[in-house]
C-alpha positions as CSV (number, residue, x, y, z in Angstrom):
1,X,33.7,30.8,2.3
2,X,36.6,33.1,1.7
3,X,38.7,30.1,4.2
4,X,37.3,26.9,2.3
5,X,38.5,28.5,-1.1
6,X,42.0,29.3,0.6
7,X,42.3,25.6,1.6
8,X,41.3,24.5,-1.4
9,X,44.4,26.8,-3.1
10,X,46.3,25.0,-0.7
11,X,45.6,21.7,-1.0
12,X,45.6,22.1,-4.7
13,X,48.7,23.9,-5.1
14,X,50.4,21.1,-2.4
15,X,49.1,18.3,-4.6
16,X,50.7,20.1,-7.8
17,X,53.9,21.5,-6.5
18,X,54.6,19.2,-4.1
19,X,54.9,16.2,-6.0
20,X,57.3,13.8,-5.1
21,X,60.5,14.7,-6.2
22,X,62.2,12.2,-9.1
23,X,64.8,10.0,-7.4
24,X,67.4,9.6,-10.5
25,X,69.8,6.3,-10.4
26,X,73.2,6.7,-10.7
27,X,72.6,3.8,-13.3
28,X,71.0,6.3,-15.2
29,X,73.5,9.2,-14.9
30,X,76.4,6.7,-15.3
31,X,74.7,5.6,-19.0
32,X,74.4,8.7,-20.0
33,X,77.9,9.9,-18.7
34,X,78.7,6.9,-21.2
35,X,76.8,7.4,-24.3
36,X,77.3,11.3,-24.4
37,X,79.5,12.8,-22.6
38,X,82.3,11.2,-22.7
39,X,82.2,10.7,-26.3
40,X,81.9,14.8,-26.6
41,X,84.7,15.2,-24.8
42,X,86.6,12.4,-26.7
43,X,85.2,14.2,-30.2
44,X,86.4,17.8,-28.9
45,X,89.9,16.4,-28.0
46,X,90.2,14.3,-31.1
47,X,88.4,17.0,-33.5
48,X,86.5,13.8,-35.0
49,X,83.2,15.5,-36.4
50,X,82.2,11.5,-37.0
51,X,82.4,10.7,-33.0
52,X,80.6,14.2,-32.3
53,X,77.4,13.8,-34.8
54,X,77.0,10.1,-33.4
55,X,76.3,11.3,-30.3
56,X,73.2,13.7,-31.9
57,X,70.0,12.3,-32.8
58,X,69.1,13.6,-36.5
59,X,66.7,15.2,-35.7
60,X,68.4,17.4,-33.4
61,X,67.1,21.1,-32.6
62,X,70.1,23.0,-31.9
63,X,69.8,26.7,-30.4
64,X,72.4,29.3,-29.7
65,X,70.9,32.0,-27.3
66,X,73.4,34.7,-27.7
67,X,72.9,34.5,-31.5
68,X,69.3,34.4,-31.0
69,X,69.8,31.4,-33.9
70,X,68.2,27.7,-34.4
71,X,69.6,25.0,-36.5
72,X,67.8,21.7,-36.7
73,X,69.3,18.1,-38.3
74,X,71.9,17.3,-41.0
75,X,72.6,21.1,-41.5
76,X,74.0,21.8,-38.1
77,X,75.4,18.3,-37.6
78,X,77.3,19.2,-40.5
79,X,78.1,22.6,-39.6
80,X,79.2,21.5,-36.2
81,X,81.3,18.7,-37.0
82,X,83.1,21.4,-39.7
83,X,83.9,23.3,-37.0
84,X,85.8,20.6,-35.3
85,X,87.2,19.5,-38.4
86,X,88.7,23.3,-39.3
87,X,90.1,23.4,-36.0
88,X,92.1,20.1,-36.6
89,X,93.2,21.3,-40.0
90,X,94.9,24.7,-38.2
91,X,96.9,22.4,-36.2
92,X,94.5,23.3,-33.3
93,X,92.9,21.3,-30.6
94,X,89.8,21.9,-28.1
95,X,88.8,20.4,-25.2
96,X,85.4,20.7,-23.4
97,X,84.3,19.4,-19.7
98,X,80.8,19.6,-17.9
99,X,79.0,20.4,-14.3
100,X,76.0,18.9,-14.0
101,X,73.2,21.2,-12.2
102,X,70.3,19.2,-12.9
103,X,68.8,15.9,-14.2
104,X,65.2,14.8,-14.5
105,X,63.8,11.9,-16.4
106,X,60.1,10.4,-17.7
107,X,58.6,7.4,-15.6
108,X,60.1,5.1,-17.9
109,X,63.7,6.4,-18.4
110,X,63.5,7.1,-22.0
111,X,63.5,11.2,-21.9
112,X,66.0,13.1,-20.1
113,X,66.6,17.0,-19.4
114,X,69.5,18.3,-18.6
115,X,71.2,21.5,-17.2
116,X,74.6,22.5,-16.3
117,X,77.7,24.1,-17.4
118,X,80.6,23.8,-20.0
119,X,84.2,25.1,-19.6
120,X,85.7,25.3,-23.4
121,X,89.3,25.5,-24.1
122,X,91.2,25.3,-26.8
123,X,95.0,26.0,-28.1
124,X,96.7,26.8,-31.3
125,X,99.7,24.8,-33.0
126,X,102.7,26.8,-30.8
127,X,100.5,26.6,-27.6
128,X,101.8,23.9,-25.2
129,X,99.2,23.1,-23.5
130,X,94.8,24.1,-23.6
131,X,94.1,27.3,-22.1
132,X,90.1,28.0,-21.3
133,X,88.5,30.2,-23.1
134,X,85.3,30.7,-21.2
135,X,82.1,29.0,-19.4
136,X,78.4,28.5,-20.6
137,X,75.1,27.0,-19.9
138,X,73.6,24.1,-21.5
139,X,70.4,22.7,-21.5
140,X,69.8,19.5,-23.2
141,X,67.0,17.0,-24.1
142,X,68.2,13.5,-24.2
143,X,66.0,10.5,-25.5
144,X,66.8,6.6,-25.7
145,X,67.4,5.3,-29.4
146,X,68.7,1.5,-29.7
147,X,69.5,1.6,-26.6
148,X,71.8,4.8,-26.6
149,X,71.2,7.9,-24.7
150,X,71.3,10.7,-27.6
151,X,70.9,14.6,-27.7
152,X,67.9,15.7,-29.4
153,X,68.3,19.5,-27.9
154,X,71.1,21.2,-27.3
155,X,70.9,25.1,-26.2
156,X,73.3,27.2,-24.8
157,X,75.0,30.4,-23.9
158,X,77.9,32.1,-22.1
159,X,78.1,32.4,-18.8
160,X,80.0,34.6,-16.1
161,X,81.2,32.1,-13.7
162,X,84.5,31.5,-12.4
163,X,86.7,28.1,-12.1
164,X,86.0,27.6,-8.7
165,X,81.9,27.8,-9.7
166,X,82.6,25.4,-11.8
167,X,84.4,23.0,-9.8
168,X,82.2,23.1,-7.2
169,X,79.6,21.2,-8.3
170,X,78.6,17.8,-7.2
171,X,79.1,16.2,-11.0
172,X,82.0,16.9,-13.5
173,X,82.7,15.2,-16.1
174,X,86.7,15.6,-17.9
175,X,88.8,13.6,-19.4
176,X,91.6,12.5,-17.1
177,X,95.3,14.3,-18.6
């Protein structure tokens, strides 16, 4: 008896786990390399709050985990795209690339997770050139609207990695310059 529940553990825990693993297009990584994330770099470069909240749904949940802090729709796209805005006002700029660790989407392509890491860097009006300021992790839920690939979580925190972590992975996204 003892054997028969064992196998049936087994077979079970095969049939669960070992699902077949999502094969992702690069059609699908390539649209949303489009829709988002190049347009967030573009926003952070430019500091154009209008370019960075177009590229949030609004009804986006929005959680900082070293703040311990969630901000949901209109009040953090506005508080956000202040941000940006107060930087360009200084004379500032930022600048903002990604590794991708991890994509997985719905059977129909609408939903998308995911994971990966963020360099920020940034410079002040007498700084020639950006200078990074540090790495995080993101996590982020995606969803299709119109047609459009558009960030409907966002989480984060700092990280401790180094460039070379960073530039090892298979997909990073920066603007060229």
């Amino acid at each position: 008896m003892k054997h028969l529940i064992t196998l049936a553990l087994v077979l079970f825990a095969g049939t669960v786990f070992g699902q077949q693993q999502n094969q992702i297009s690069s059609t699908l990584l390539q649209s949303i390399e489009k829709d988002v994330w190049v347009p967030f770099m573009e926003a952070y470069n430019e500091s154009n709050s209008k370019k960075l909240k177009s590229i949030h749904s609004k009804d986006i949940v929005r959680v900082t985990v070293d703040h311990n802090q969630i901000e949901t729709g209109e009040a953090y796209l506005d508080h956000f795209g202040g941000f940006v805005e107060n930087v360009k006002e200084r004379g500032g700029q930022l600048g903002i690339a990604f590794a991708i660790l991890t994509t997985a989407t719905n059977e129909n392509g609408t939903l998308a997770h995911q994971t990966g890491y963020y360099r920020f860097s940034s410079k002040g009006p007498d700084d020639k050139a950006l200078k990074v300021q540090g790495y995080g992790h993101f996590n982020v839920g995606l969803k299709k609207e119109n047609g459009e690939w558009k960030i409907w979580l966002d989480s984060d925190a700092r990280t401790d990695i180094s460039h070379d972590d960073f530039n090892s992975q298979e997909i990073i996204y920066e603007l060229e310059g």
